[in-house]
C-alpha positions as CSV (number, residue, x, y, z in Angstrom):
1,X,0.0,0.0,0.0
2,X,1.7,3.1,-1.1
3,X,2.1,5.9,1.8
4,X,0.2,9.1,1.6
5,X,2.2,12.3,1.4
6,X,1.2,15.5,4.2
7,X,0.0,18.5,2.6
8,X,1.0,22.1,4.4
9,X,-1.4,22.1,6.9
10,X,-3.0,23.6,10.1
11,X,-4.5,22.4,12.8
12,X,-7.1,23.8,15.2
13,X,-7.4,22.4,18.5
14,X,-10.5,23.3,20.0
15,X,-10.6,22.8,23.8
16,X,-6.8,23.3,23.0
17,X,-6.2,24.6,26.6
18,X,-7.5,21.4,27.9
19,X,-6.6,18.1,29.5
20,X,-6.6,16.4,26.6
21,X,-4.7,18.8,24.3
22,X,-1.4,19.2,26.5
23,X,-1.2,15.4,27.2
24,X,-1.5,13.9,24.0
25,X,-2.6,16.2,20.8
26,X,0.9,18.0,21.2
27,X,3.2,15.3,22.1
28,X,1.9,13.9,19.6
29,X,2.5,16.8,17.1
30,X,5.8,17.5,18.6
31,X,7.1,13.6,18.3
32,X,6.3,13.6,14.8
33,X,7.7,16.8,14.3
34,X,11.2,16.2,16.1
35,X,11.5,12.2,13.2
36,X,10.7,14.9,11.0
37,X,7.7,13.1,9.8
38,X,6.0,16.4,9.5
39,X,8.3,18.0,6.9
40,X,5.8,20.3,5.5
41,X,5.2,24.6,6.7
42,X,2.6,24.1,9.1
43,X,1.0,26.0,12.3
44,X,-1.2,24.5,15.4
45,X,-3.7,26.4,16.3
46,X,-5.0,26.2,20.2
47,X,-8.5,27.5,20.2
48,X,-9.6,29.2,24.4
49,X,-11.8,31.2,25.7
50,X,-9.8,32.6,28.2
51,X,-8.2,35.8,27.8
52,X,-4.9,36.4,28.1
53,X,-3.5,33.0,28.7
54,X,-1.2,32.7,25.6
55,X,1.9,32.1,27.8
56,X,0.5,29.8,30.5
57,X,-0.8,27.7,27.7
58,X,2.2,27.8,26.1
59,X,4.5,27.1,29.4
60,X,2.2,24.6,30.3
61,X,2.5,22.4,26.7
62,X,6.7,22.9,27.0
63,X,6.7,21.7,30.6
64,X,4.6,19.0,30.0
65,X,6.6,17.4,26.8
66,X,10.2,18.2,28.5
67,X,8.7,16.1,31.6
68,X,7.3,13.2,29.5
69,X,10.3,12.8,27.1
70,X,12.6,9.6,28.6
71,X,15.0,9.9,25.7
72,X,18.5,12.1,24.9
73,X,17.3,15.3,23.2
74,X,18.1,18.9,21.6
75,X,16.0,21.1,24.0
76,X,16.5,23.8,21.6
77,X,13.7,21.7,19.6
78,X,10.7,21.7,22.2
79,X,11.5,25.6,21.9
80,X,11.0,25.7,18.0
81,X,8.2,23.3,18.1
82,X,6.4,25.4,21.1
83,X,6.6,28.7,18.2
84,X,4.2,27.2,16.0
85,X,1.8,27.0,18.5
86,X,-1.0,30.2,18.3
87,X,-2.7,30.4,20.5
88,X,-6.5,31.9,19.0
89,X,-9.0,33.5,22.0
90,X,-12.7,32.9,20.8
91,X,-14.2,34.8,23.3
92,X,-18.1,34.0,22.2
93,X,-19.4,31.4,20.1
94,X,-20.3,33.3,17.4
95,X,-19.5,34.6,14.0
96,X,-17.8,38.0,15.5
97,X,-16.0,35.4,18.2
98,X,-15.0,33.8,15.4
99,X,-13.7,36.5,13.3
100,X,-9.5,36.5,14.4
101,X,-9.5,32.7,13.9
102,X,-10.6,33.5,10.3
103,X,-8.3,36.5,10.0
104,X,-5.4,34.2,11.2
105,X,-6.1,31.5,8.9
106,X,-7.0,33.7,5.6
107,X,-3.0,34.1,6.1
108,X,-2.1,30.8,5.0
109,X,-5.3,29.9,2.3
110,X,-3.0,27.3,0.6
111,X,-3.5,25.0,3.7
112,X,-5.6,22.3,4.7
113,X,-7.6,23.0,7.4
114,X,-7.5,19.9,10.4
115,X,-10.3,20.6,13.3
116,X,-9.4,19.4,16.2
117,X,-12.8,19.1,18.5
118,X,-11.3,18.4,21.9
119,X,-14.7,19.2,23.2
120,X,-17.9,17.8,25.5
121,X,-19.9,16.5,22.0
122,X,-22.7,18.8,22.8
123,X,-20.6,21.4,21.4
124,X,-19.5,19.4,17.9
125,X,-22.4,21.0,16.3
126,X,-22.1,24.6,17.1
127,X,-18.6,24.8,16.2
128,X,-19.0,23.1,12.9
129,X,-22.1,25.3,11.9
130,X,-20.0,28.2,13.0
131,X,-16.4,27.4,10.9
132,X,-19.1,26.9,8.2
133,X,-20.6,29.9,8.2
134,X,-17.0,31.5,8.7
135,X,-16.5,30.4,5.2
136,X,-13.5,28.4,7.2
137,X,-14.8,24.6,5.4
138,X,-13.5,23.8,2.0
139,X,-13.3,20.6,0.2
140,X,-9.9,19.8,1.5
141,X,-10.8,20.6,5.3
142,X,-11.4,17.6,8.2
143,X,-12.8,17.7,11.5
144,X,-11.7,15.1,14.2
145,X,-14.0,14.2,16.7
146,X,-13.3,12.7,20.1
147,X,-15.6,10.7,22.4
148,X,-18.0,10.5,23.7
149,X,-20.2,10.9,20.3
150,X,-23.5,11.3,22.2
151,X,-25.0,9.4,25.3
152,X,-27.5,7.2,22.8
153,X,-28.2,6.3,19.2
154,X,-30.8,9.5,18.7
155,X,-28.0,11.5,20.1
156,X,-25.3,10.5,18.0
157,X,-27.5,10.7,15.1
158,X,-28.8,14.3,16.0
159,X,-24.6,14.7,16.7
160,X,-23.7,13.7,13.2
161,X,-27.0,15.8,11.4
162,X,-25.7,18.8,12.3
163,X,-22.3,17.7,11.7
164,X,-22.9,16.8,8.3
165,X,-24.6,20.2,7.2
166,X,-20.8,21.2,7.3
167,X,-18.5,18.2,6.5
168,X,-19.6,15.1,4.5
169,X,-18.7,11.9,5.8
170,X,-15.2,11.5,4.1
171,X,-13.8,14.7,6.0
172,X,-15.2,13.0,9.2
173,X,-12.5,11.1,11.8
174,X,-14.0,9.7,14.6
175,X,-10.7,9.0,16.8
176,X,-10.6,6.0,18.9
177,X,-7.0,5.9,20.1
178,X,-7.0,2.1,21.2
179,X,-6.8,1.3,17.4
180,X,-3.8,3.8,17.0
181,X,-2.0,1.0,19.5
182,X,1.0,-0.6,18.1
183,X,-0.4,-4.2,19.5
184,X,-3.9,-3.8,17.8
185,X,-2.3,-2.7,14.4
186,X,-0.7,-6.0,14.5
187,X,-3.8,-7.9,14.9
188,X,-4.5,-7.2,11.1
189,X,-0.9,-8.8,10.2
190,X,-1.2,-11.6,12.8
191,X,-4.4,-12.7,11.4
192,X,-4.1,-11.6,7.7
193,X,-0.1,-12.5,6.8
194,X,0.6,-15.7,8.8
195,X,-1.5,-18.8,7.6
196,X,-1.0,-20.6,10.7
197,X,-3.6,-18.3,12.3
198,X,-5.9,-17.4,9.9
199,X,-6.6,-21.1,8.8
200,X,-7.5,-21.9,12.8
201,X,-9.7,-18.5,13.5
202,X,-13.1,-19.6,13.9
203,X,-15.6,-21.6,16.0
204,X,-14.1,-24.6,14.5
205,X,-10.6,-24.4,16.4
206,X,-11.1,-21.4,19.4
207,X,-13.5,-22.0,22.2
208,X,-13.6,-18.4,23.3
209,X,-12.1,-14.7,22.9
210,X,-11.4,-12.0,26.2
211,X,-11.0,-8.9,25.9
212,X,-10.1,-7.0,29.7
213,X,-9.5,-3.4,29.8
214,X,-9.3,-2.9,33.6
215,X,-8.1,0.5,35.2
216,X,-6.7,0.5,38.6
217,X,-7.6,4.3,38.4
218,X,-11.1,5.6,39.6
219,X,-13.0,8.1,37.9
220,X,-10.2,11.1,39.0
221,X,-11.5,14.5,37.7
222,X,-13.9,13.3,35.4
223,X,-16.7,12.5,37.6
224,X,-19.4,14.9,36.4
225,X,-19.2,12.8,32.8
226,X,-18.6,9.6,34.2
227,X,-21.6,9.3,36.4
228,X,-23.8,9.8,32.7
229,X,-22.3,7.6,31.2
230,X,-20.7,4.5,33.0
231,X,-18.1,1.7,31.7
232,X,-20.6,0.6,29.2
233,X,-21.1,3.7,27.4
234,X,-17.1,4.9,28.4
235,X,-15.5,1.6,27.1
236,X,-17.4,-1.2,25.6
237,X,-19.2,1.2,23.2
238,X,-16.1,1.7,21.5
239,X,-12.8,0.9,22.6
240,X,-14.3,-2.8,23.3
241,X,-16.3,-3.1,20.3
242,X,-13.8,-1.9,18.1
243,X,-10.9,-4.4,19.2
244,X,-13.7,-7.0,19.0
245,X,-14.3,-6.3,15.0
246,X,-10.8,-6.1,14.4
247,X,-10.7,-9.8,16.2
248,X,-13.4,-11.4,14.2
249,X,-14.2,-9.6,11.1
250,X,-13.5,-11.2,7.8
251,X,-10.3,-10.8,5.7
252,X,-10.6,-7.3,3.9
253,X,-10.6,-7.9,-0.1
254,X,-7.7,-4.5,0.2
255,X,-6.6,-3.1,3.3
256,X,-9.0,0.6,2.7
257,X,-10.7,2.0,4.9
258,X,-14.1,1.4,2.2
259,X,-13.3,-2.1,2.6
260,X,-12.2,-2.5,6.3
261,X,-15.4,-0.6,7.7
262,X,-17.4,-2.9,5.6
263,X,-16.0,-6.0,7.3
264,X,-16.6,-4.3,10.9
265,X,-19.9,-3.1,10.4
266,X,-20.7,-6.7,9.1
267,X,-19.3,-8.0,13.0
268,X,-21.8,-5.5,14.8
269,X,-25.0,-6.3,12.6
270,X,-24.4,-9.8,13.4
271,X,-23.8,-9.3,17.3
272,X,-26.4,-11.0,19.3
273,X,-28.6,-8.6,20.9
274,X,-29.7,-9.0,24.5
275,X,-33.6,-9.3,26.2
276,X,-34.6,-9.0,29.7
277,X,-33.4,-13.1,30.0
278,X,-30.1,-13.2,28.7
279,X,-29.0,-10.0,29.8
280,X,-29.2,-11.6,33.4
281,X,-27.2,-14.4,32.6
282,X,-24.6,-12.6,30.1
283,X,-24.3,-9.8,31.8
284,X,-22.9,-8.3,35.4
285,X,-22.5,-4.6,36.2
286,X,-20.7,-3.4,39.3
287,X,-19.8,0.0,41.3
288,X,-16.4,-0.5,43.5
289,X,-16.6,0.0,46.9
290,X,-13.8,1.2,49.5
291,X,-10.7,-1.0,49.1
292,X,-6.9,-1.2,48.8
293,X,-5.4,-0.1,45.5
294,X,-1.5,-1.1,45.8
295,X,-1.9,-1.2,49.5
296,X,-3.3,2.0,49.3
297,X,-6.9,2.5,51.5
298,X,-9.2,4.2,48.6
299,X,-12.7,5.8,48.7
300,X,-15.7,4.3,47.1
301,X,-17.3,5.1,43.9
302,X,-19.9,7.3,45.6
303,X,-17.4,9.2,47.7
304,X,-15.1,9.9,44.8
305,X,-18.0,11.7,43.1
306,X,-20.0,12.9,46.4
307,X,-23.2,11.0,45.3
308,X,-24.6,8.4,47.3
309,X,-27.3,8.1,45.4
310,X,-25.9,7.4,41.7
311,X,-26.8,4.1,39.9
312,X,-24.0,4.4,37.6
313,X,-21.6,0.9,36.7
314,X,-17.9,1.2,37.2
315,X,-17.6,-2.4,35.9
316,X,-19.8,-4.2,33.4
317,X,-18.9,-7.6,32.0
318,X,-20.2,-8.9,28.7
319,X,-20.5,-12.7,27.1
320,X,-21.8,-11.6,23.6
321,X,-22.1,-13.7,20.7
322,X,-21.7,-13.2,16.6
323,X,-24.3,-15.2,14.8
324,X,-22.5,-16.0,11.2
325,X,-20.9,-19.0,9.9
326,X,-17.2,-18.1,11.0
327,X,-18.4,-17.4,14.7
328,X,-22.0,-19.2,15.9
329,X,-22.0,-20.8,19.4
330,X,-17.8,-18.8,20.3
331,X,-18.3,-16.7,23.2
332,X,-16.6,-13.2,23.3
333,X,-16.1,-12.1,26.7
334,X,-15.7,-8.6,27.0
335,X,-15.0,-7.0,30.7
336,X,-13.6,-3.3,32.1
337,X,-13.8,-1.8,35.3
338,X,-12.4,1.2,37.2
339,X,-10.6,0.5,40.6
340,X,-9.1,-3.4,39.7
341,X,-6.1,-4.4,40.8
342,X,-3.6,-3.7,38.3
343,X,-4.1,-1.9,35.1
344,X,-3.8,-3.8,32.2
345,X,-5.5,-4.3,28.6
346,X,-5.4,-7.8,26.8
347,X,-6.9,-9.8,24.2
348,X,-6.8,-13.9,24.9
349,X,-7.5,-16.3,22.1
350,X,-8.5,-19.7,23.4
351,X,-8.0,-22.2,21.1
352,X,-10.0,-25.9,22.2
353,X,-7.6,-28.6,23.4
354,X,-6.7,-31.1,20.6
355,X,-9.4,-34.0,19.8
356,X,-7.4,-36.8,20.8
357,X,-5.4,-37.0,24.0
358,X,-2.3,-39.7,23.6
359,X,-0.9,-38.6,26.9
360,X,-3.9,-39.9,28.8
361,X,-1.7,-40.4,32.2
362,X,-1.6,-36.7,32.0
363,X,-5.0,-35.7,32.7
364,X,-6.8,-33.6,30.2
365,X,-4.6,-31.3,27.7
366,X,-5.7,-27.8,28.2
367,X,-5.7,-25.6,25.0
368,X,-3.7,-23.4,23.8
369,X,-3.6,-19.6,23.8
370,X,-3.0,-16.4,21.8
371,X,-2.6,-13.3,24.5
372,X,-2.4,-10.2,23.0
373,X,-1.1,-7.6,25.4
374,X,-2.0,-3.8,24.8
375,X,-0.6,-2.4,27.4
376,X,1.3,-1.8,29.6
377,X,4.4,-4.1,28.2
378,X,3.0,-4.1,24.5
379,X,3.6,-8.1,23.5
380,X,2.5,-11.5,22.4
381,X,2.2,-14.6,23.6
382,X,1.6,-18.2,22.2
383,X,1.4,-20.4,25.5
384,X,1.8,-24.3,24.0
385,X,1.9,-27.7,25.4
386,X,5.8,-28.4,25.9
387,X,7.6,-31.7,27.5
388,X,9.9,-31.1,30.7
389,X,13.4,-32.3,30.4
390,X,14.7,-35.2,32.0
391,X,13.8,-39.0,32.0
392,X,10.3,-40.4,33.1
393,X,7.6,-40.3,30.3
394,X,5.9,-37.6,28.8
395,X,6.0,-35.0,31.3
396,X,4.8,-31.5,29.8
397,X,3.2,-28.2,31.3
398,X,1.9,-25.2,29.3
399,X,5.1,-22.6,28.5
400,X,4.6,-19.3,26.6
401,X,6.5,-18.4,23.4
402,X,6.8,-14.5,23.8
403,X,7.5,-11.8,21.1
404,X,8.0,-8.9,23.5
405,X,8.2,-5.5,21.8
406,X,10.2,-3.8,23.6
407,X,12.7,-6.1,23.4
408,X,12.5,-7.0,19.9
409,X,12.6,-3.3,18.7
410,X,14.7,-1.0,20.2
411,X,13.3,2.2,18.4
412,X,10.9,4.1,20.2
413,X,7.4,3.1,20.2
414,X,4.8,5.9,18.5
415,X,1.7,6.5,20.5
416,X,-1.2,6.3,19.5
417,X,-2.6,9.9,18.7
418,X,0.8,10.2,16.9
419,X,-0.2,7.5,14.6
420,X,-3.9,8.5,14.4
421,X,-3.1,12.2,13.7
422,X,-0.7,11.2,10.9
423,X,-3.6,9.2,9.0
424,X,-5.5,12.0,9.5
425,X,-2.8,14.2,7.9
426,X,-2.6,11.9,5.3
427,X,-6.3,11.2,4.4
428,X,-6.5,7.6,5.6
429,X,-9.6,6.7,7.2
430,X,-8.8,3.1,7.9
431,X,-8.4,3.2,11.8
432,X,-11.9,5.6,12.0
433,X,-15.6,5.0,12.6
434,X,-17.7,5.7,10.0
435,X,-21.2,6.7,10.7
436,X,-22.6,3.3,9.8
437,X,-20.2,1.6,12.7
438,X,-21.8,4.2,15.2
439,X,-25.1,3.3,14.8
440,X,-24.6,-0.6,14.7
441,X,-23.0,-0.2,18.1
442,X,-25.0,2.1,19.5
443,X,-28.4,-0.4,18.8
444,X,-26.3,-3.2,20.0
445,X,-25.7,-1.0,23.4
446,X,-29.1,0.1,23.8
447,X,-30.1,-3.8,23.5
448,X,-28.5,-4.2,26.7
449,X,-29.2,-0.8,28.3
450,X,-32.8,-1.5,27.5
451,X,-32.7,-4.7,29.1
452,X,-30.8,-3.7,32.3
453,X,-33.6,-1.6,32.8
454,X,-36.3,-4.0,32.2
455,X,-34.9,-6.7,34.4
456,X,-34.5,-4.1,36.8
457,X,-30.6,-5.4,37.2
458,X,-28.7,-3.6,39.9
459,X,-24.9,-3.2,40.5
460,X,-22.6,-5.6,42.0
461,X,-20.6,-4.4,44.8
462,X,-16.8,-5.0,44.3
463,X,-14.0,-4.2,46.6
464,X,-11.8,-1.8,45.3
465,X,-8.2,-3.9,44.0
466,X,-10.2,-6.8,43.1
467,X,-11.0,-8.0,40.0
468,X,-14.6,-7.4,40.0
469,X,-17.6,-9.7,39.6
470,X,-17.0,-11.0,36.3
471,X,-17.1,-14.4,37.3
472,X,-21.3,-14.7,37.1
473,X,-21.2,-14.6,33.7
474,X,-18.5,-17.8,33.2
475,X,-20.1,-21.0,32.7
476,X,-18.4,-24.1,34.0
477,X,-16.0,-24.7,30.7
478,X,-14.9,-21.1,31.3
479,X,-13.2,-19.1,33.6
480,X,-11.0,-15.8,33.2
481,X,-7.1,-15.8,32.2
482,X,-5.7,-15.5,36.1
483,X,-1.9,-15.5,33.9
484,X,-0.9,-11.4,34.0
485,X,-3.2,-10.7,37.1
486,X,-1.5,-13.4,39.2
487,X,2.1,-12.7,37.9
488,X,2.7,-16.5,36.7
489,X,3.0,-16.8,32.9
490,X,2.5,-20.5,33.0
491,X,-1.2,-21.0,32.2
């Protein structure tokens, strides 16, 4: 597939004052920028609404990247990088608060425009009608969009209406940063370019797929969105969905983002949805309670965001089902929680034991597995049946064959926005939702939001450190990957 050049460009961070911005939209700009990826004229626009804050902004996005860089390098280049930032006060939002954006940017017409909407979703809209009527949206502009997009599937869609009366759906990125991971982009060559897999992924040779994304962090400073939305709508709506699609979609006839969305939106109309029954037997939602976090005494959910009333899920766990030929009767098991023990992200593919056990003496020959490790400690596993040395039969114990990333390549690792905001930069839409995606998950969501509801299912206490209450939705031939969790890589 032949690389995409970068145009000249700007980009427009709006909310560019924010959390969000400072941690990862400019070290991510700057790291590209210092392998001199970005070797184009170009200017980075950070939209406020405070007066008068150009030089805290910009102390606070140099102090940030010299604290976060763990490599040998020329200062002097955080200082150059740090000039091309402007930083653009729109004081109102309205066409006279947007009128010195549009003065600034008339400067450089030659440019793409790239808007950056680091921004609560309710705000998408205003700011897109508003760059429209600027006369700031051309055929060569693009808006990125972060999550949340909406709270349901008639807000997303009323989201993406008013979207769409400025950009059509080609200019649209919808950025989900666990697919800009170096571990998931390797799920498409793991599958798609080694035979050994491919030929063995389906019902016919795995028994059943995890995905955990657990967080030993609570809800920190972002209670107040948090507690309307919960782990289902803050995970398994996308980041969870996503990595399942990329697990069990079909081989792509290209690898284009035309063809690659098609294969994922195929996963999510096929997803089993959930009733009032199944949703109490394939589903568990939690809220943590007080409980040591690396020994340390933590509050409770309800402390942390002083309401003692909220209803809200910290941990939901998922056994959801794809009804097509390649998948029928595999269970996916999808699980995330706030306050677990250790923070960690994996995908595990169990494979079923071999038909025929010729070491009988043994016991039964458990199966192997494919562990996929996002983060932290990017890797992959293949844990296989292996004999022990020495005399006395056929002694053997499951051993894991690792390809360890860091290890294996000593370059430094791109993060993910770096990755995503290159594509963008380049025009490839591969790695973002399109419309299509949203809705499909979003029904599949409501299915189970619907039925929660219904059933009238409440939340599962969990001590804070633990690993939640995912067990009730294991059946007896299944349990949870106790491997990274318990420190022993023998499983």
């Amino acid at each position: 597939m032949k690389t995409k050049k970068i145009n000249p460009f700007n980009i427009v961070v709006f909310g560019g004052d924010g959390d969000l911005a400072v941690r990862k939209i400019y070290p991510a700009l700057f790291h590209r920028f210092v392998d001199k990826q970005l070797d184009v004229d170009f200017s980075i626009f950070c939209i406020t609404r405070k007066p008068n804050n150009e030089e805290n902004i910009r102390k606070s996005i140099q102090s940030f990247i010299e604290a976060s860089i763990d490599y040998t390098l020329d200062k002097s280049l955080i200082v150059k990088f740090v000039q091309k930032i402007i930083v653009q006060e729109v004081s109102s939002p309205t066409i006279e608060g947007y009128r010195g954006l549009k003065s600034q940017l008339n400067k450089t017409k030659e440019r793409q425009c790239i808007y950056y909407l680091s921004t609560p979703s309710s705000a998408f809209g205003a700011i897109c009608n508003l760059l429209s009527e600027s006369d700031l949206v051309n055929k060569e502009s693009k808006v990125v969009l972060e999550k949340p997009l909406g709270v349901s599937l008639k807000t997303s869609k009323e989201i993406h209406e008013k979207i769409s009366l400025a950009f059509t759906e080609n200019q649209i990125y919808r950025i989900d940063h666990y697919l800009g991971k170096e571990t998931v982009q390797n799920l498409m060559v793991l599958r798609f370019a080694n035979h050994l897999f491919e030929h063995s992924w389906s019902s016919e040779d795995i028994d059943s797929v995890q995905i955990t994304v657990s967080e030993s962090l609570g809800v920190e400073k972002r209670g107040d969105y948090y507690d309307k939305s919960g782990a289902l709508l803050d995970m398994v709506q996308n980041h969870l969905l996503q990595l399942l699609c990329l697990i069990a979609m079909e081989p792509p006839t290209k690898l284009e983002a035309s063809f690659v969305r098609t294969e994922k939106l195929k996963v999510l109309n096929s997803l089993q949805m959930f009733d009032e029954k199944t949703v109490l037997t394939d589903s568990v939602k939690g809220q943590y309670t007080r409980g040591k976090v690396k020994d340390e005494l933590v509050n409770s959910y309800l402390e942390d965001i002083d309401n003692y009333e909220s209803k809200t899920e910290t941990f939901v766990a998922i056994k959801a089902y794809i009804d097509n030929w390649r998948w029928k009767g595999t269970p996916f098991y999808l699980r995330t929680g706030k306050r677990m023990a250790k923070r960690y992200s994996e995908i595990i593919i169990n494979f079923k034991s071999v038909r025929h056990n010729v070491f009988p003496s043994q016991g039964a020959i458990p199966g192997n597995k494919l562990i996929i490790r996002l983060q932290p400690e990017e890797r992959i596993e293949l844990v296989q049946m292996t004999k022990l040395p020495g005399p006395g039969g056929y002694r053997y114990r499951p051993i894991s064959l690792k390809l360890d990333y860091m290890d294996s390549f000593k370059e430094r690792f791109p993060e993910a926005y770096e990755r995503l905001i290159i594509d963008v930069l380049r025009g490839e839409q591969t790695l973002f939702m399109h419309q299509d995606e949203l809705e499909a998950a979003w029904i599949w969501i409501e299915s189970i939001v619907n039925s929660w509801e219904k059933a009238g299912l409440r939340n599962v206490l969990y001590e804070a450190g633990s690993w939640g209450p995912g067990d009730q939705i294991m059946d007896q031939d299944h349990k949870w990957s106790k491997s990274y969790q318990d420190g022993n890589q023998e499983i």
